[in-house]
N, CA, C and O atoms as a CHARMM CRD file, in Angstrom:
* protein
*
  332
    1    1 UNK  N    -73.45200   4.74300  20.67100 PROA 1      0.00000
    2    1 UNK  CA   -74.51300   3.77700  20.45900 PROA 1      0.00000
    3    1 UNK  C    -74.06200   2.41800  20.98400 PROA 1      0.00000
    4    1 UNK  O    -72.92800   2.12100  20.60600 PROA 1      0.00000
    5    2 UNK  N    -74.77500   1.35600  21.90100 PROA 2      0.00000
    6    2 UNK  CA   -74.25400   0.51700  22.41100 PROA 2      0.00000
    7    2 UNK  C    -74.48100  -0.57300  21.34500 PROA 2      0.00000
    8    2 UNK  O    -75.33800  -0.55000  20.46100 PROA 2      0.00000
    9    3 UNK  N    -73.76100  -1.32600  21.53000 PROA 3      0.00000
   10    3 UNK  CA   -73.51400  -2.79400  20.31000 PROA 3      0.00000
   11    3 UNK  C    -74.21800  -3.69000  20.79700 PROA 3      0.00000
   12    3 UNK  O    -74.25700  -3.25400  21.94800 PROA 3      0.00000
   13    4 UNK  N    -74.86200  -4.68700  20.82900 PROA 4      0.00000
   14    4 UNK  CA   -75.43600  -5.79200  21.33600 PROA 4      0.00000
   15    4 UNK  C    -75.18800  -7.02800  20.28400 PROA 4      0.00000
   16    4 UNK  O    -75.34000  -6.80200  19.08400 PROA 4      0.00000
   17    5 UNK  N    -74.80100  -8.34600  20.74100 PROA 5      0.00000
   18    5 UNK  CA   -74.57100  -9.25900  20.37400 PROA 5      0.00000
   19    5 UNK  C    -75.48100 -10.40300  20.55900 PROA 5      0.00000
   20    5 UNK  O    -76.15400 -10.19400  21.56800 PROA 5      0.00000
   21    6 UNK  N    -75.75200 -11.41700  20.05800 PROA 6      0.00000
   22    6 UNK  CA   -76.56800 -12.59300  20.01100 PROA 6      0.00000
   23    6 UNK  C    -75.69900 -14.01600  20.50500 PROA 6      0.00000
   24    6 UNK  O    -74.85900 -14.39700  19.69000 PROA 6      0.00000
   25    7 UNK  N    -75.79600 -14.57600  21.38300 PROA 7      0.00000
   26    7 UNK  CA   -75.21400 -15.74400  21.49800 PROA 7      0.00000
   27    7 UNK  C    -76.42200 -17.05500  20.97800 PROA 7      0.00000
   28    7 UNK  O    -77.59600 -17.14900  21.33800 PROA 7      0.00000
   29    8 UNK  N    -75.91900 -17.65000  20.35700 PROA 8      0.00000
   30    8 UNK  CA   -76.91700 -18.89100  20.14700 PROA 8      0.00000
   31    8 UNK  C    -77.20700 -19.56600  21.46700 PROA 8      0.00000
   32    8 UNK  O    -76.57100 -19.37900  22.50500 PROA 8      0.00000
   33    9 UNK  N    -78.30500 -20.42200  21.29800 PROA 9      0.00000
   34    9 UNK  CA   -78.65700 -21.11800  22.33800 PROA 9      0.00000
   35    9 UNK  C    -77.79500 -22.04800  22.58200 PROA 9      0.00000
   36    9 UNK  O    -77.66500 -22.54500  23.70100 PROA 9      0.00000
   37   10 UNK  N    -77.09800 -22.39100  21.53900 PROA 10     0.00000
   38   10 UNK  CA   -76.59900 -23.83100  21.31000 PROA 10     0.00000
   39   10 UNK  C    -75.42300 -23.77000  21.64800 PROA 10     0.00000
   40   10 UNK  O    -74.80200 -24.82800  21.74900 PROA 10     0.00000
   41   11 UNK  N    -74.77100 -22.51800  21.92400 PROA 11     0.00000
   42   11 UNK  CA   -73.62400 -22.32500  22.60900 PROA 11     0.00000
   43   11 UNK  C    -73.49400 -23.41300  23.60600 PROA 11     0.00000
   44   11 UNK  O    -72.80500 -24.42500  23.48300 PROA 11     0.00000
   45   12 UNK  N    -74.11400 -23.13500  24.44000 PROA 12     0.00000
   46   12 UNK  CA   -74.17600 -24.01400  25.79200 PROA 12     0.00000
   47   12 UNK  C    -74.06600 -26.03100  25.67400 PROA 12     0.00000
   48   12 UNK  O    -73.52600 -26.76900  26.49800 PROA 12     0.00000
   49   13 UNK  N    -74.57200 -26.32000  24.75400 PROA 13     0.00000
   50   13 UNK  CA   -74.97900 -27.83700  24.16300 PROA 13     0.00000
   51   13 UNK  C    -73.50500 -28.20800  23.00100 PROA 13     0.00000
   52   13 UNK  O    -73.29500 -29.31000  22.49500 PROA 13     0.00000
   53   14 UNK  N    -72.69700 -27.02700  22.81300 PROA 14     0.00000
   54   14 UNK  CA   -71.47600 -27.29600  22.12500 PROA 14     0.00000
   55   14 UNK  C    -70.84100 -28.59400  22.62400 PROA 14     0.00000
   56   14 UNK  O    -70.77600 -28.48000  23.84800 PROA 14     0.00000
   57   15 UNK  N    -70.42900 -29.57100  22.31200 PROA 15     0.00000
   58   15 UNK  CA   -69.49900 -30.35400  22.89800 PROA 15     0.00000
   59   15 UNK  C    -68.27400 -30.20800  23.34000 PROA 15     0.00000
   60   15 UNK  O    -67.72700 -30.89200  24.20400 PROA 15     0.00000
   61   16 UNK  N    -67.60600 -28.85300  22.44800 PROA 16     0.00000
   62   16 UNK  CA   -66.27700 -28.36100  23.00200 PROA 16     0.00000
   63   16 UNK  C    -66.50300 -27.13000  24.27900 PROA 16     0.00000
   64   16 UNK  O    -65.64600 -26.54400  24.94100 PROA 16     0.00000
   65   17 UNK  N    -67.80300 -27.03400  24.30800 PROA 17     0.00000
   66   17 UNK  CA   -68.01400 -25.68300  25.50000 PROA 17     0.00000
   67   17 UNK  C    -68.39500 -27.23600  26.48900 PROA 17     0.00000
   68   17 UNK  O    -67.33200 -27.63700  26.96300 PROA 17     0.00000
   69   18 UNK  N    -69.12000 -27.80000  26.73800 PROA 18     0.00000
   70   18 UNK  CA   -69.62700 -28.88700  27.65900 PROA 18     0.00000
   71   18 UNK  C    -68.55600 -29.35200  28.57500 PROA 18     0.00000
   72   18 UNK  O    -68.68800 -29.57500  29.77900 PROA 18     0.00000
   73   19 UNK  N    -67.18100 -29.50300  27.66100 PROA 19     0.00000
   74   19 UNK  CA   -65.98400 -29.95200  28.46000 PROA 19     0.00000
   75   19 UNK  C    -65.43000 -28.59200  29.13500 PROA 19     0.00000
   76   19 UNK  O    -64.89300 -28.96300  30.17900 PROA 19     0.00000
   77   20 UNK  N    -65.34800 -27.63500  29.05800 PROA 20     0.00000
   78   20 UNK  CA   -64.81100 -26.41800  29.63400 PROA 20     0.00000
   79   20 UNK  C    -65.12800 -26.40000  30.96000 PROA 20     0.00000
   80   20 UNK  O    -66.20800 -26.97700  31.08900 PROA 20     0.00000
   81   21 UNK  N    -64.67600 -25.98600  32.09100 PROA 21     0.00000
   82   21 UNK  CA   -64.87900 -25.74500  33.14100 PROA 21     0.00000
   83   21 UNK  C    -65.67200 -24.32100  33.52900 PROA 21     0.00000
   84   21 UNK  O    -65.93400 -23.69200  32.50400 PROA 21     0.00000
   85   22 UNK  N    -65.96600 -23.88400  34.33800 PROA 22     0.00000
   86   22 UNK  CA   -67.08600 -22.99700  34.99300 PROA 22     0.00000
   87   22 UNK  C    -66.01600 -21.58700  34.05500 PROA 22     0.00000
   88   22 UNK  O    -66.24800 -21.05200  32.97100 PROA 22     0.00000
   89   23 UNK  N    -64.82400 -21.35700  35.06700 PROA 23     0.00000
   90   23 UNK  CA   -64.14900 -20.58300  34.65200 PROA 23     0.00000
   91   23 UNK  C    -63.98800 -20.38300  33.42700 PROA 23     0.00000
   92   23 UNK  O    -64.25700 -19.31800  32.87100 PROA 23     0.00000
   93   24 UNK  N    -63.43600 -21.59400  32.75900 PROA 24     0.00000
   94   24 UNK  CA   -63.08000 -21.25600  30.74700 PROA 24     0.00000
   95   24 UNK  C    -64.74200 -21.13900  29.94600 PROA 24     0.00000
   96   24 UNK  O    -64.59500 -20.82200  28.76600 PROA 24     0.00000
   97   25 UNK  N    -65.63600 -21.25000  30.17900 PROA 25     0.00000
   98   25 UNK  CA   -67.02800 -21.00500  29.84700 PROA 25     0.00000
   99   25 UNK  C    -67.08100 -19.69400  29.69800 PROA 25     0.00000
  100   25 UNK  O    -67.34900 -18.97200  28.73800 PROA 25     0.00000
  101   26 UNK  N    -66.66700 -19.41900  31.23200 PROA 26     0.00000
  102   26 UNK  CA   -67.22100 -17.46100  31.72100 PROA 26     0.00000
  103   26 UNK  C    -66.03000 -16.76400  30.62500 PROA 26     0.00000
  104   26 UNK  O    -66.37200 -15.60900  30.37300 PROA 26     0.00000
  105   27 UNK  N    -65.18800 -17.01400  30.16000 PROA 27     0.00000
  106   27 UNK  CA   -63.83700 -16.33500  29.44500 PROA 27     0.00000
  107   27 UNK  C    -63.97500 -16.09200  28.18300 PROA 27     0.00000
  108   27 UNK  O    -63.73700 -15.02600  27.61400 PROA 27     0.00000
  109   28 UNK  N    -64.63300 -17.76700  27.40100 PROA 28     0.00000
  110   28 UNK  CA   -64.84300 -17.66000  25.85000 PROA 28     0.00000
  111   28 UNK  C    -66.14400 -16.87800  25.60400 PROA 28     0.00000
  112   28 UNK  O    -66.13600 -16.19600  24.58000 PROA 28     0.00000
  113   29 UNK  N    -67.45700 -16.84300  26.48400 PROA 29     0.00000
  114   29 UNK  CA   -67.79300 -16.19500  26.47700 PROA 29     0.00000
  115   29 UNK  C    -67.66800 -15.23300  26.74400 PROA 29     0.00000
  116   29 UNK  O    -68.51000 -14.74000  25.99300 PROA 29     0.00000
  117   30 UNK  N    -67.21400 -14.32900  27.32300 PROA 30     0.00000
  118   30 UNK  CA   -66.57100 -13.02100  27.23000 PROA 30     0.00000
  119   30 UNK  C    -65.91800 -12.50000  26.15000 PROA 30     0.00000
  120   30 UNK  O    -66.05500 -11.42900  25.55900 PROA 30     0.00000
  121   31 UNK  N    -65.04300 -13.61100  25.95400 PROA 31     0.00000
  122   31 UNK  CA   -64.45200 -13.31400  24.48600 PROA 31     0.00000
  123   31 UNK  C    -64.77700 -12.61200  23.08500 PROA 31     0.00000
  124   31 UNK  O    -64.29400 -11.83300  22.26300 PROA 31     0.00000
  125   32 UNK  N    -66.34000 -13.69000  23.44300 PROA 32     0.00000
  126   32 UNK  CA   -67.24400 -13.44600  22.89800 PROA 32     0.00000
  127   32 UNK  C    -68.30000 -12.08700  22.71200 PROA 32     0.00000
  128   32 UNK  O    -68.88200 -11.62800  21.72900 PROA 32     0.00000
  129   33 UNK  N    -68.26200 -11.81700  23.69100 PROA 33     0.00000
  130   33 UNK  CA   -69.11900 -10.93000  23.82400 PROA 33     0.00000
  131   33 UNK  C    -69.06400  -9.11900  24.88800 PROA 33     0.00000
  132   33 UNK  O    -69.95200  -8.30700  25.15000 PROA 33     0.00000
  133   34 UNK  N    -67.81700  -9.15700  25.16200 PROA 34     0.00000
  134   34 UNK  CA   -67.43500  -8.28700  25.18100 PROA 34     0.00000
  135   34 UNK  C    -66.99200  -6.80300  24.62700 PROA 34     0.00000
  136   34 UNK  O    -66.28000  -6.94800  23.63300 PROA 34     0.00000
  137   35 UNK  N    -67.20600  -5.33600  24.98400 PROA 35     0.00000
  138   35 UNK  CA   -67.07200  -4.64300  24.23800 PROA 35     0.00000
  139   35 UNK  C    -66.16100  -4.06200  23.51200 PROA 35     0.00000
  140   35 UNK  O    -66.27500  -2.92500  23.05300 PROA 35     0.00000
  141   36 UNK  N    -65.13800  -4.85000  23.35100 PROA 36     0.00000
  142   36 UNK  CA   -64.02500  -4.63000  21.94500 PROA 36     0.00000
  143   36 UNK  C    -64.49100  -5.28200  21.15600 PROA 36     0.00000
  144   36 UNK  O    -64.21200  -4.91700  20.01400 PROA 36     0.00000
  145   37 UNK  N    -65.19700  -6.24900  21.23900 PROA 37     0.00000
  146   37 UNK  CA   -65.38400  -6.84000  19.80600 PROA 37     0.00000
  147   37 UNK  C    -66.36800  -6.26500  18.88500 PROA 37     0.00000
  148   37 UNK  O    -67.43600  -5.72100  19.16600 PROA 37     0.00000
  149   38 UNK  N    -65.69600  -6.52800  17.43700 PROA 38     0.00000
  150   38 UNK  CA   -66.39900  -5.56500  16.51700 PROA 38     0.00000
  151   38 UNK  C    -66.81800  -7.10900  15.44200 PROA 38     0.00000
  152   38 UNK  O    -66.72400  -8.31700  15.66000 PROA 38     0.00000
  153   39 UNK  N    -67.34300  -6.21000  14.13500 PROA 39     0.00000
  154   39 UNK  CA   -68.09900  -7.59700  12.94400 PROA 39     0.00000
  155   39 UNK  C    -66.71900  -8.24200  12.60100 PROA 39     0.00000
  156   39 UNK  O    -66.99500  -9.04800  11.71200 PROA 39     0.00000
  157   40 UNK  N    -65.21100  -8.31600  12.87300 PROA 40     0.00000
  158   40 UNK  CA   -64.24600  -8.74300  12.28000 PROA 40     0.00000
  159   40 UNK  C    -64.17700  -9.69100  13.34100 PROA 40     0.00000
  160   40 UNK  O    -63.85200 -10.79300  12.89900 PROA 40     0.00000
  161   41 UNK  N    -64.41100  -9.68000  14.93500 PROA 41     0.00000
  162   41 UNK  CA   -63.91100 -10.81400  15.53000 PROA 41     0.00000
  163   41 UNK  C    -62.41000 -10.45900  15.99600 PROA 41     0.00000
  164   41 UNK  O    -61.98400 -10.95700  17.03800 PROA 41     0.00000
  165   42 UNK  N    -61.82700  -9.83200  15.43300 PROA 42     0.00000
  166   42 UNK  CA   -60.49600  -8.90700  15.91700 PROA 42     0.00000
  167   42 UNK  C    -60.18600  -7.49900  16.70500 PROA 42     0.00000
  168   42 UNK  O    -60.36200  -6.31700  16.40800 PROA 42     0.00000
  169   43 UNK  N    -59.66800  -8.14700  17.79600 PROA 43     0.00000
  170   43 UNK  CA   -59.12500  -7.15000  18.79900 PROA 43     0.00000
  171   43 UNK  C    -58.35900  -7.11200  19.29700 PROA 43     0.00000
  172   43 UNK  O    -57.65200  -8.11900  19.26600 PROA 43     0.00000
  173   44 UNK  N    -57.73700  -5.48800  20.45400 PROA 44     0.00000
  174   44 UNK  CA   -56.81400  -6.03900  21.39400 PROA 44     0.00000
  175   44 UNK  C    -57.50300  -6.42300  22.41200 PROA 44     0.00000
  176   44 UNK  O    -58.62900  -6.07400  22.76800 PROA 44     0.00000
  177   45 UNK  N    -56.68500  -7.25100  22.92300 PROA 45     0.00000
  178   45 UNK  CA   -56.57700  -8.03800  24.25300 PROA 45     0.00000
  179   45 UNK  C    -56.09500  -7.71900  25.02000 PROA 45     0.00000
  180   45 UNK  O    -54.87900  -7.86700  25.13800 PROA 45     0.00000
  181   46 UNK  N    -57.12600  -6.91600  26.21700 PROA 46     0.00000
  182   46 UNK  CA   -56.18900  -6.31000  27.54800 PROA 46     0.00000
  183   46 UNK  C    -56.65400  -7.25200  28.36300 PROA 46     0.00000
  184   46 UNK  O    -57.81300  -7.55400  28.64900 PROA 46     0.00000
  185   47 UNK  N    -55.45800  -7.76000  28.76700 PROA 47     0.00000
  186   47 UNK  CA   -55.86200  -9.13700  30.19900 PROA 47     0.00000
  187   47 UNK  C    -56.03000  -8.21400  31.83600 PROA 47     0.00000
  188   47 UNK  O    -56.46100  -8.60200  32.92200 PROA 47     0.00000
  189   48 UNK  N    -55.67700  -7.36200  31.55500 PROA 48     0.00000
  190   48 UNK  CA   -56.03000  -6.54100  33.19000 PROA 48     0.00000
  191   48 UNK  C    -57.44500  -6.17000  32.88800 PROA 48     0.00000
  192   48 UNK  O    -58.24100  -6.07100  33.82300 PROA 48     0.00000
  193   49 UNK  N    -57.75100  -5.99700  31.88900 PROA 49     0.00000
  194   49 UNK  CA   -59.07400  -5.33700  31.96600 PROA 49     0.00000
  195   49 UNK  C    -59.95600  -6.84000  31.97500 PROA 49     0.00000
  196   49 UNK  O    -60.97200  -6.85600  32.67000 PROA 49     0.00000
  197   50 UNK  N    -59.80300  -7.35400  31.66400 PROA 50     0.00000
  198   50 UNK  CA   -60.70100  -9.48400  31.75900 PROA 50     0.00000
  199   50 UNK  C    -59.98300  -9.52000  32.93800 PROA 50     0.00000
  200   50 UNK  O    -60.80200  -8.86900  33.58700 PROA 50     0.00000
  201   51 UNK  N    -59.09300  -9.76400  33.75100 PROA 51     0.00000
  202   51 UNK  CA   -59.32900  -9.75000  35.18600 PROA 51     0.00000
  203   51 UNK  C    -60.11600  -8.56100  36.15000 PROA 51     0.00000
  204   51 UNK  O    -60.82600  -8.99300  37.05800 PROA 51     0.00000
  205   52 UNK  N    -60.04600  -7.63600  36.03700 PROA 52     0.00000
  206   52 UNK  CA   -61.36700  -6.86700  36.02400 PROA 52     0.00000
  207   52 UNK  C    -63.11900  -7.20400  36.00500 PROA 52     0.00000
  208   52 UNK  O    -64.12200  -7.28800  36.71300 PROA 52     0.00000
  209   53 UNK  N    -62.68700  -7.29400  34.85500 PROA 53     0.00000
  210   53 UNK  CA   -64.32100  -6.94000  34.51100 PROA 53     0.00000
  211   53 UNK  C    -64.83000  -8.76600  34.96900 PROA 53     0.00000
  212   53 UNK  O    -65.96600  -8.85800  35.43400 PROA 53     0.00000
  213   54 UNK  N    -64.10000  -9.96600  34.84500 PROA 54     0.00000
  214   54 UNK  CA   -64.18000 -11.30900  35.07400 PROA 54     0.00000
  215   54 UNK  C    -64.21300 -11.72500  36.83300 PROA 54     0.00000
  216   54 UNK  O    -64.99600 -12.37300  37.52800 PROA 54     0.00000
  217   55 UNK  N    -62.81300 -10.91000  37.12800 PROA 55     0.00000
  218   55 UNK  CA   -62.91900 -11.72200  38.17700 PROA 55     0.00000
  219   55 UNK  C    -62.17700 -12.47300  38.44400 PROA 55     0.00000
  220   55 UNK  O    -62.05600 -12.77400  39.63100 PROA 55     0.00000
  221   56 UNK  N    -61.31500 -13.13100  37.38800 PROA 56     0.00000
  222   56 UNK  CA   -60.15200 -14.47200  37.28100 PROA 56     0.00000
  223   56 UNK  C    -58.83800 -13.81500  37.55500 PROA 56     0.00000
  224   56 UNK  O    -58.48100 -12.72200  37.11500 PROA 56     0.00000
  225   57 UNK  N    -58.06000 -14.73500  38.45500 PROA 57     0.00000
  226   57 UNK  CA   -56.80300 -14.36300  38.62800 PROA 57     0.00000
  227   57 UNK  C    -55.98600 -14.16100  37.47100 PROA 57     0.00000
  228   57 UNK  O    -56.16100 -15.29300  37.02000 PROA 57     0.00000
  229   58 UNK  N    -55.26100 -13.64100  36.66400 PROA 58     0.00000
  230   58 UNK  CA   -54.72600 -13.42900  35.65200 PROA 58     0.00000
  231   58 UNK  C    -53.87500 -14.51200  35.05800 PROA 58     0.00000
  232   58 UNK  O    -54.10100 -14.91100  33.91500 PROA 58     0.00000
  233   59 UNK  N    -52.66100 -15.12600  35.97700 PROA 59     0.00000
  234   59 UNK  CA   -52.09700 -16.45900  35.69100 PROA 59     0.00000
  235   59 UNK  C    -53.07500 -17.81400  34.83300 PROA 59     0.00000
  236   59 UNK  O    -52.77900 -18.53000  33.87600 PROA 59     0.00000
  237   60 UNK  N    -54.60600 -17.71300  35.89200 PROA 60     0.00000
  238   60 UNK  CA   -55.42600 -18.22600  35.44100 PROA 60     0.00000
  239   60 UNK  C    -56.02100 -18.14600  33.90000 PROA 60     0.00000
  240   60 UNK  O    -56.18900 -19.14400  33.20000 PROA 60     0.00000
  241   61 UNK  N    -56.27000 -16.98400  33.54900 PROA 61     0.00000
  242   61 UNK  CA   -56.86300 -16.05000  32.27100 PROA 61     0.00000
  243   61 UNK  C    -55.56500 -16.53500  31.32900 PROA 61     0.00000
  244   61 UNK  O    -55.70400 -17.05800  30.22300 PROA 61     0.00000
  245   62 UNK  N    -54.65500 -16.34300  31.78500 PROA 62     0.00000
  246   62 UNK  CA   -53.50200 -16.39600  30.53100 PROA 62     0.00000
  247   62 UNK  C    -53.49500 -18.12300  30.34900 PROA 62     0.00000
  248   62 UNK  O    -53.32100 -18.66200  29.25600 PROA 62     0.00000
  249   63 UNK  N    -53.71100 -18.84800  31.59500 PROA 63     0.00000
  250   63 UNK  CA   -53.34300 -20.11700  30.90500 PROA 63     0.00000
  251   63 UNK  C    -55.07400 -20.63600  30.32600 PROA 63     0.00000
  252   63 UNK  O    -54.75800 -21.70700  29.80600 PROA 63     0.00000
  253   64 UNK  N    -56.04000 -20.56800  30.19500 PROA 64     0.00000
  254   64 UNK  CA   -56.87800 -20.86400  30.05100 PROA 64     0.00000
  255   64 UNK  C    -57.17600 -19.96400  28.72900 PROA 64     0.00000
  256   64 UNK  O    -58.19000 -20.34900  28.14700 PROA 64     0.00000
  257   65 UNK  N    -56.59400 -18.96800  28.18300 PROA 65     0.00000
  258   65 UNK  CA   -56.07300 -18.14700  26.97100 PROA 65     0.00000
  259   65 UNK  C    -55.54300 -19.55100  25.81700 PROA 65     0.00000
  260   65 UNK  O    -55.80200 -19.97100  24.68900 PROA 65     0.00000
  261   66 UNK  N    -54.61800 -19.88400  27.04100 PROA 66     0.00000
  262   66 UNK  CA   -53.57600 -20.44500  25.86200 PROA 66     0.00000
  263   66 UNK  C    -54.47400 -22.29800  25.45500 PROA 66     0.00000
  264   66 UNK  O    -54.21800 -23.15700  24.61200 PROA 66     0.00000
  265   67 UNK  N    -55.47100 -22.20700  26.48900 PROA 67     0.00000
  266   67 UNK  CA   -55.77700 -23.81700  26.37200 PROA 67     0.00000
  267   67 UNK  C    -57.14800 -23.44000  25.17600 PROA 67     0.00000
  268   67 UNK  O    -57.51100 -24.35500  24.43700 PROA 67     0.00000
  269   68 UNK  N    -57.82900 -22.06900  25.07500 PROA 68     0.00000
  270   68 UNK  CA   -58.52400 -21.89500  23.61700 PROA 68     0.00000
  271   68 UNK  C    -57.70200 -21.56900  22.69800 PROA 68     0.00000
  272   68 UNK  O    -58.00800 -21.78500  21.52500 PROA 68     0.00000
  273   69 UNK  N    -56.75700 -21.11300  22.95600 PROA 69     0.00000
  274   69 UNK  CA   -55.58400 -20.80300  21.57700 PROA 69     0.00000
  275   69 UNK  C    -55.03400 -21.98800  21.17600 PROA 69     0.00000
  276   69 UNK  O    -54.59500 -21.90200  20.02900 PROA 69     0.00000
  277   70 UNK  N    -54.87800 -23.14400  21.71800 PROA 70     0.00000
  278   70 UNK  CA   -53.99200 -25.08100  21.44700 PROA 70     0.00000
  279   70 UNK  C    -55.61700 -25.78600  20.55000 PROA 70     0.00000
  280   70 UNK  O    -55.66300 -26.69900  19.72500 PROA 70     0.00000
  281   71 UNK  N    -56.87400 -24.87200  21.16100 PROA 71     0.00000
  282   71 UNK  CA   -58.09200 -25.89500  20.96500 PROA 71     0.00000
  283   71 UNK  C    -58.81300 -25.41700  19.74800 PROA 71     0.00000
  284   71 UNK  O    -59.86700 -25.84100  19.27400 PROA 71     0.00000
  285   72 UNK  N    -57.62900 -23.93800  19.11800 PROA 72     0.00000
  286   72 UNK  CA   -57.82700 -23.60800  17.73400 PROA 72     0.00000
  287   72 UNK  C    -59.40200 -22.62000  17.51500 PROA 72     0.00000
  288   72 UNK  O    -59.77600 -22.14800  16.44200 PROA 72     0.00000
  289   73 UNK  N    -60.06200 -22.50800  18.73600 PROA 73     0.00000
  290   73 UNK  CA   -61.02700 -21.41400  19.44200 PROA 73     0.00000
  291   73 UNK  C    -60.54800 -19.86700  18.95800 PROA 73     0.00000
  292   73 UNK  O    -61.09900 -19.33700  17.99400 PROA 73     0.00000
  293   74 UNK  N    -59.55800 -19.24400  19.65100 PROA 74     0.00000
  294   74 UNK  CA   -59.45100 -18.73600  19.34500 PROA 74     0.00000
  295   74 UNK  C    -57.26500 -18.30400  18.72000 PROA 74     0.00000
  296   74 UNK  O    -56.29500 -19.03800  18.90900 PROA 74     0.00000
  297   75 UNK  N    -57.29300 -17.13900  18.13800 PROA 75     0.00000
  298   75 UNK  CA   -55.90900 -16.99500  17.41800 PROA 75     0.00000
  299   75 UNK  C    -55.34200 -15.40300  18.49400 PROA 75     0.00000
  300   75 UNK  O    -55.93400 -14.37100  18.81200 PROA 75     0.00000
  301   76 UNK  N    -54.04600 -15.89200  18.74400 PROA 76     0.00000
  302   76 UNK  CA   -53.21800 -14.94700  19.50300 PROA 76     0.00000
  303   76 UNK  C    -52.31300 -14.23900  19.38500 PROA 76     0.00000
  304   76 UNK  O    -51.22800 -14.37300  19.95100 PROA 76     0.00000
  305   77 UNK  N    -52.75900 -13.01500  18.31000 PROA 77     0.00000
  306   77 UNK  CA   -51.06200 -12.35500  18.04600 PROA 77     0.00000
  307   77 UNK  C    -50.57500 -11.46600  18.57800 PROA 77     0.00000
  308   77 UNK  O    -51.18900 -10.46800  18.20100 PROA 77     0.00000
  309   78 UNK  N    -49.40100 -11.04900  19.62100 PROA 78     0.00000
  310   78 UNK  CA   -48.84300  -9.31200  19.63800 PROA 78     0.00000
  311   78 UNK  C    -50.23500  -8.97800  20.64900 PROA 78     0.00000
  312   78 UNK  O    -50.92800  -8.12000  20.10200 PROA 78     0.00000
  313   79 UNK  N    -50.53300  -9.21600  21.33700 PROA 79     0.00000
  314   79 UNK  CA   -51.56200  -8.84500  22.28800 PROA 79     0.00000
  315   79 UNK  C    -53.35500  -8.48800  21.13700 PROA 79     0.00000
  316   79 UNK  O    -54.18300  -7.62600  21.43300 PROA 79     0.00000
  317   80 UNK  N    -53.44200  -9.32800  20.06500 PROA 80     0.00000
  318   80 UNK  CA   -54.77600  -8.88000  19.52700 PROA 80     0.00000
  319   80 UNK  C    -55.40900 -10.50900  19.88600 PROA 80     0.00000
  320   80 UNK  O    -54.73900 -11.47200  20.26000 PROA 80     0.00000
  321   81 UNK  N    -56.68600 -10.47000  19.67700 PROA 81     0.00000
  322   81 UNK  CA   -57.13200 -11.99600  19.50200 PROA 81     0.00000
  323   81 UNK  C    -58.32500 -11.58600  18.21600 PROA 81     0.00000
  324   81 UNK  O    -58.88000 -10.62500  17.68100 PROA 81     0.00000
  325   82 UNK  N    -58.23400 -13.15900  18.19000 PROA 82     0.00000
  326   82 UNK  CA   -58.97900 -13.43900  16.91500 PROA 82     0.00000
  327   82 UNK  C    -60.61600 -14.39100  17.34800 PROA 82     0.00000
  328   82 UNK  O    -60.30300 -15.51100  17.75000 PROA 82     0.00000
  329   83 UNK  N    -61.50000 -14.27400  17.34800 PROA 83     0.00000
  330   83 UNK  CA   -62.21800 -15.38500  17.27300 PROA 83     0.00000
  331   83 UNK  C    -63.30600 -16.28200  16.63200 PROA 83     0.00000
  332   83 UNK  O    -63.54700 -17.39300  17.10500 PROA 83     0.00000
């Protein structure tokens, strides 16, 4: 059965999404809304598969990882994320 998710409108009008660049936009959303995520918000995190399915060079993905993980967005443990 496929999952479907809701993004608010207001996503977009966030003040902390407004400053993000094209790239970190396309990521948290993904984050967001991608199909590991379940009602807990907790998963693993395969970065080959988000360069994949994204598109982003991986160096890229990991540091733009770590600039929502400093901005308290999202939490990074042992390869799971939190958001």
């Amino acid at each position: 059965m496929a999952k479907n998710r809701q993004v608010s409108t207001k996503f977009w009008s966030d003040p902390f999404v407004m400053d993000l660049t094209c790239e970190e936009k396309l990521l948290f959303l993904y984050l967001l809304t991608n199909d590991q995520v379940n009602l807990s918000g907790i998963y693993e995190l395969d970065v080959r598969l988000i360069v994949f399915q994204v598109g982003i060079e991986k160096e890229k993905i990991l540091a733009m990882l770590d600039k929502l993980y400093l901005s308290n967005k999202i939490a990074l443990v042992n390869g799971w994320v939190a958001i």
